[in-house]
N, C-alpha and C positions, 0 to 999 in steps of 0.2 A: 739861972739866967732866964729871963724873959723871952717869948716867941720875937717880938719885936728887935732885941738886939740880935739875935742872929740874922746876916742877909740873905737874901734871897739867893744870890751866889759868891760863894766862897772861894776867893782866890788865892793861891800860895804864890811866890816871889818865887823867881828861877831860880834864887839862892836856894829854895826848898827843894826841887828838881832832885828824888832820890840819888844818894853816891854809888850804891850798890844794892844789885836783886837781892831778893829773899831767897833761898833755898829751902822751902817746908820742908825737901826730904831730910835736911839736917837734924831736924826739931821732933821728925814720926819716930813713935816706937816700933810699928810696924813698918818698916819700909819699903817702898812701893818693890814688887820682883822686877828681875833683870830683865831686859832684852831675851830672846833667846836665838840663837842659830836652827833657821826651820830644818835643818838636817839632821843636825846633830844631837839637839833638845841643849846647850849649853850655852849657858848666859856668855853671851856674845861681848870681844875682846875689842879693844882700841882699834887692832889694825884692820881687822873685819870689818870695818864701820868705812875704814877709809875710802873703798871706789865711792860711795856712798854719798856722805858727807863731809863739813868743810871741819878742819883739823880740831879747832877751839869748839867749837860745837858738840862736837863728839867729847871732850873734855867733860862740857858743862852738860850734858847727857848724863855721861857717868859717873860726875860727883853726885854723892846722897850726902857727905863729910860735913862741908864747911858751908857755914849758913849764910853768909856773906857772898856775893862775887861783886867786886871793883867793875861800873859802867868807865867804858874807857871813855879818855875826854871826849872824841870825834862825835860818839852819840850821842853824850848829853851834848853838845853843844846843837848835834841835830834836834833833839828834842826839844829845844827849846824855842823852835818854831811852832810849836803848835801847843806844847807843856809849859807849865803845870797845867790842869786839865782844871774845869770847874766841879767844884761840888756844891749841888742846886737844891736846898730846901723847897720842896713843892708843895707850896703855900696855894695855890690856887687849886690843886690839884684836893690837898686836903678839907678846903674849904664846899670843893664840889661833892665832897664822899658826905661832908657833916662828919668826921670821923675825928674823935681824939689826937690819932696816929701823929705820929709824927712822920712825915715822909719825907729821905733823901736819895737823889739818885746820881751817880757820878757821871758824869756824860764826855764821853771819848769821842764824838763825832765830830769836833769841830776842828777836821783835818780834810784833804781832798779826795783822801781815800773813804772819808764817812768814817772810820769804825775807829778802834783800840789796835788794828790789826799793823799798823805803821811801825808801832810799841817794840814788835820782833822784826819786821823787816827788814828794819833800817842794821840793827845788830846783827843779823845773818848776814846782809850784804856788806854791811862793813869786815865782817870776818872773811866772807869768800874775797873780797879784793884785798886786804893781808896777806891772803893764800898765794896770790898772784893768777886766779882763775882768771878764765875769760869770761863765763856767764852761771848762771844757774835755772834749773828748771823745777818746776812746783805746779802744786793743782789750786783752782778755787772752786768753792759752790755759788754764792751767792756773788762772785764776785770782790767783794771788802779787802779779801788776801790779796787776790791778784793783784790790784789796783797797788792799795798796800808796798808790795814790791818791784812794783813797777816803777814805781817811785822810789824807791830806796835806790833799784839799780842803777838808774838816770841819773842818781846823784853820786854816784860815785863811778859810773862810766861803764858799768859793766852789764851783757845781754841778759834779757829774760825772755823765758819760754815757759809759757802759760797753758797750761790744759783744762779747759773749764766744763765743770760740770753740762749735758747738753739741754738739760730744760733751762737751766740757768742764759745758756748761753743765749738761746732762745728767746725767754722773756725777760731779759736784763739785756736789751742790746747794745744800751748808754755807756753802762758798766764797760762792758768791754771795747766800743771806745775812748774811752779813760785810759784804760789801762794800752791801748797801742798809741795814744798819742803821747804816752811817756815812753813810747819805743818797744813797749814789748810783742812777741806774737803770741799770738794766743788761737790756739785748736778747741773745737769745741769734743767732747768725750764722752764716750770713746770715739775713738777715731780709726781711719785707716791707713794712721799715717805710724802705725808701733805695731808690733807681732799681737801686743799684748789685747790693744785697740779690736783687730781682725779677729782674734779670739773672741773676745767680748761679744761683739756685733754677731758674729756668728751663734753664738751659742743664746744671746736675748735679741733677736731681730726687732729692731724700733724700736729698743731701750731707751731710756732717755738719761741716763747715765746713774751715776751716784760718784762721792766723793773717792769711795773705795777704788773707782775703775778711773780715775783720774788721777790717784795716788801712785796706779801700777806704771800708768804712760810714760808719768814725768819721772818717774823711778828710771826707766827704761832707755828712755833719752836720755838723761843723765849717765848713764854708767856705759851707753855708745859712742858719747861725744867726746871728747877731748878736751879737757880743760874747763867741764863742766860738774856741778854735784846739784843733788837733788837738797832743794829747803821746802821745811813744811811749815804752816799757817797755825798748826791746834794740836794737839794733843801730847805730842812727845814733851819729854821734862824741862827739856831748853827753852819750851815756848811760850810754859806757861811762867819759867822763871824772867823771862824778859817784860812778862805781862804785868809781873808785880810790882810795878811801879803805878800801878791801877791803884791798887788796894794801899800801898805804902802812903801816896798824896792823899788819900780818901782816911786815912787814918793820922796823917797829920791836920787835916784840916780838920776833922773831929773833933780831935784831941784838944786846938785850939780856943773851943769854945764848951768845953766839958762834957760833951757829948759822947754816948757811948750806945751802939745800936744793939737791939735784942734779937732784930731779925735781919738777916741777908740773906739776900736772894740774886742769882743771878741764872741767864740762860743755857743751857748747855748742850751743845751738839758735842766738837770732840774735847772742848774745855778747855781754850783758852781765857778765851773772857773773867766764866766762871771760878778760874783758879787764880790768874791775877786780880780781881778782886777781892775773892775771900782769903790768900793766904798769907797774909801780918795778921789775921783774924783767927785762922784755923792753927796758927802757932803759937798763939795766946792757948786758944783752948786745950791743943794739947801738952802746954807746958801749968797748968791749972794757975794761969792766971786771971782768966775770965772764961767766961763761958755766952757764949750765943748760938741763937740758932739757924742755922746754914741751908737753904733749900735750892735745889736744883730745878733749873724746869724744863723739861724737854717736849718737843713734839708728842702727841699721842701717834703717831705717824711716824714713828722713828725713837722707841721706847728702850732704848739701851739699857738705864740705869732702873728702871723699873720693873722690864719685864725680861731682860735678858738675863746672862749668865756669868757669873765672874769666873773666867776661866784665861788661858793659853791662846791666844788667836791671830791670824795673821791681819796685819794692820791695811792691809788693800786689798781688792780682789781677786788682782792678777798673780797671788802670791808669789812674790818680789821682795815682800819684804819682812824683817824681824819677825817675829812670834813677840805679842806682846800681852802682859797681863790684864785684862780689863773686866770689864763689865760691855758684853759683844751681844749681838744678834746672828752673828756670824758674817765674817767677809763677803760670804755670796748674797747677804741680803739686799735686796735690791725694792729701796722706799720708795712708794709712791709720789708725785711730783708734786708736793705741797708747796708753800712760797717762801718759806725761811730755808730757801738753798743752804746755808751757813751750819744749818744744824742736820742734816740729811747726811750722818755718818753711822757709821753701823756701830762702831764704838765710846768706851769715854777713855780719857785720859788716867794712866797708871797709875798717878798721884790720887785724882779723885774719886778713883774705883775703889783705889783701899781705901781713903777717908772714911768712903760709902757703906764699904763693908765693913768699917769699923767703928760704924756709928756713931760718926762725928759730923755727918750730914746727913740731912734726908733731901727725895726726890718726888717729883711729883708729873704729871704731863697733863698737857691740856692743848684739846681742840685749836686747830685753826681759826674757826669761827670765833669762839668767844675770845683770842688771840685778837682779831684785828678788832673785835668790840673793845677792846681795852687799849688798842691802838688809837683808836679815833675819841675814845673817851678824855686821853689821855691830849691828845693834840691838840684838842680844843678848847684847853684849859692851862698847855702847858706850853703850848706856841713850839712846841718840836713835833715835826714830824718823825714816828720813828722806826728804823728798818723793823721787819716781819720777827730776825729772831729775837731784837732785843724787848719786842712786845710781849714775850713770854715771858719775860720779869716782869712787866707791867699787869701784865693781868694777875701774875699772884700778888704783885703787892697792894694790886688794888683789896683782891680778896682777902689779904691777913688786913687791911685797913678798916674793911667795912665788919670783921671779926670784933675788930675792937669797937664800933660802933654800935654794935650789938652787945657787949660785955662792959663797955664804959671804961675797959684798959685803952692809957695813954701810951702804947707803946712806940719804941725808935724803930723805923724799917730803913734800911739801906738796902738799893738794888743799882744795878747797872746797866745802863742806858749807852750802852758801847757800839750803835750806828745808827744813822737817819736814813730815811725808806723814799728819799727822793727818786730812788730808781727802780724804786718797786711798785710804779703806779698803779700795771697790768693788775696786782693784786689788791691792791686797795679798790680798783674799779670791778673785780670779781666781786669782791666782798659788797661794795655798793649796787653792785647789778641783782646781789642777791643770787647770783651760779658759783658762789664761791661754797665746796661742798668739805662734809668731814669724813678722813679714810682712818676708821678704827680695824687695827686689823686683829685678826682671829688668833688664838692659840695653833691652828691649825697651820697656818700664814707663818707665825714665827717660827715653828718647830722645823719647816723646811730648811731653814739656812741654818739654824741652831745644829742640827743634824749634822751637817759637813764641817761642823769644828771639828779641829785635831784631836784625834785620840789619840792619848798617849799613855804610860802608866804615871802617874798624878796630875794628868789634865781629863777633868768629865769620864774617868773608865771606874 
């Protein structure tokens, strides 16, 4: 099929609107390790999860079994305000490299929350008001989550309680008007309003937060309130299983024009995005019915999947919660204030840790700087402005594009383009002022918080 019959954007019919997640862990041969109880070292039960979280959650937590789960109607029919999502041939984008490539990018941002992140919210708060809760509490970085579920609670009537990362909260002040004029509050974090908050603040005076110390709050409020649970944004298995409705429309619209991509690439802080895009992809590969290649791209500022450790670790900093498998820097790390809030997590998600380790993706990090050069390279050609972390796909795919401009391969690139940076201007005006700077950190730097993972006997001893 010729360039020209493919459009420019690809739309699917809500009849295409996925019927049911993916579960990849159905499909791995290694399957991601359990939970574990920080006490006990024991992969953690049903009803331990309870103060916690909301019932059906914890279900689709624990399934790694059944590769299917049924979208109940209420969702899809939510989803169908803003889904199916487009998938965008970047025709202009290609033409400015001069590059064979073929470039697609799925783009989730045309929601109020900006991002992909809508994808689970709406499905967590549709299961807590099931429950018959009165609200639920969560953290954001960048914002995108918050908003996200601020929005989901509004519509189905039930509070939200927001604890937002504190540089975020800071330089997104938009953001988090958004999200209270959908009703929620929102604490900026750490804070002095939790034991766990006081702790913090005392022990990194003028911290300016991290995802980890924002995880422990909304954990904290959560399991003091009544009639509340704690829901998260990124990494746990539920979230990225609600995210694959990313990756599923991105593969039927593919599909419908004979299209099949060599390279995907997406951003990844704690790996939502990341994992509902590539996984109807990463369960082709591991069922050998194709094979692509999968790359990760994270902050050089927050180097999890690169430079950390696949080990045992607690998923926040206030350790509150599970012991979880990953690829960590350690709970206590505490990342510098770069402007992709969104990816500023010490960990990656269980799912993509073992993919990682099992060599069925690779990773890579790159500078902020060259980050927002690929941001604006990108904007100017492609008419989206786009948030900070999804620029870090942008700029590897510019790089495998102009790969092939150098080697004369036509290859397919698919990335994802899962938020717009309308509210990230503070950083786009660093970047144009030129005080926008890069924090590579030391071997020295990392081994600090690497150092207070858990030792256990088959964790790092």
């Amino acid at each position: 099929m010729s360039a020209q019959e493919i459009p420019y954007k690809i739309y699917l019919s809500e009849k295409e609107i996925p019927q049911a997640w993916y579960n990849v862990r159905a499909d791995m041969k290694n399957k991601p390790a359990p939970l574990l109880n920080p006490g006990t070292h024991q992969p953690l039960q049903f009803e331990e999860l309870r103060p916690v979280f909301c019932d059906e959650l914890i279900k689709q937590e624990l399934n790694d079994t059944d590769p299917w789960i049924p979208i109940p109607e209420e969702i899809r029919n939510f989803y169908k305000m803003f889904r199916p999502s487009p998938l965008i041939r970047a025709y202009c984008l290609e033409k400015k490299l001069k590059t064979p490539a073929k470039i697609y990018y799925k783009f989730e941002g045309n929601n109020t929350s900006g991002s992909h992140k809508l994808n689970s919210a709406i499905a967590q708060a549709y299961y807590a008001k099931m429950q018959g809760l009165k609200g639920v509490t969560t953290e954001t970085g960048a914002g995108q989550w918050g908003t996200a579920l601020s929005m989901a609670c509004a519509y189905f009537g039930i509070d939200c309680r927001v604890y937002m990362v504190k540089c975020s909260y800071e330089q997104k002040p938009f953001r988090r008007e958004v999200m209270r004029t959908y009703g929620a509050n929102v604490t900026p974090s750490p804070s002095m309003t939790t034991e766990i908050g006081k702790k913090i603040n005392a022990e990194y005076p003028g911290t300016t937060g991290s995802l980890g110390c924002a995880i422990s709050e909304a954990v904290e409020a959560a399991t003091k309130l009544d009639g509340y649970r704690y829901v998260l944004g990124s990494v746990l298995s539920q979230v990225l299983l609600h995210q694959t409705v990313i990756g599923l429309e991105a593969k039927t619209a593919l599909d419908k024009y004979g299209v099949s991509p060599d390279i995907i690439i997406g951003c990844a802080g704690g790996g939502s995005n990341l994992g509902g895009l590539v996984s109807p992809f990463l369960g082709e590969k591991i069922r050998g019915e194709k094979d692509y290649r999968i790359i990760a791209v994270e902050p050089a500022s927050c180097p999890s999947l690169t430079r950390g450790v696949f080990a045992y670790d607690f998923c926040d900093t206030g350790h509150v919660c599970p012991l979880a498998k990953m690829y960590t820097l350690g709970s206590e790390f505490m990342p510098s204030a770069n402007h992709a809030g969104g990816l500023r997590y010490h960990g990656m998600s269980s799912i993509l840790s073992q993919a990682y380790h099992d060599g069925l993706m690779e990773a890579c990090a790159v500078e902020q700087t060259a980050v927002f050069n690929a941001a604006e390279e990108f904007a100017r050609v492609e008419g989206i402005l786009p948030a900070p972390e999804s620029s870090h796909a942008i700029r590897v795919a510019i790089d495998e594009a102009l790969k092939c401009k150098e080697t004369g391969e036509s290859k397919t690139i698919l990335f994802g383009l899962t938020g717009t940076g309308y509210f990230d201007m503070k950083a786009y005006e660093a970047y144009n002022n030129g005080t926008m700077s890069d924090y590579i950190l030391t071997d020295a730097d990392l081994q600090k918080s690497i150092d207070l993972i858990p030792r256990f006997p088959g964790n790092l001893m």
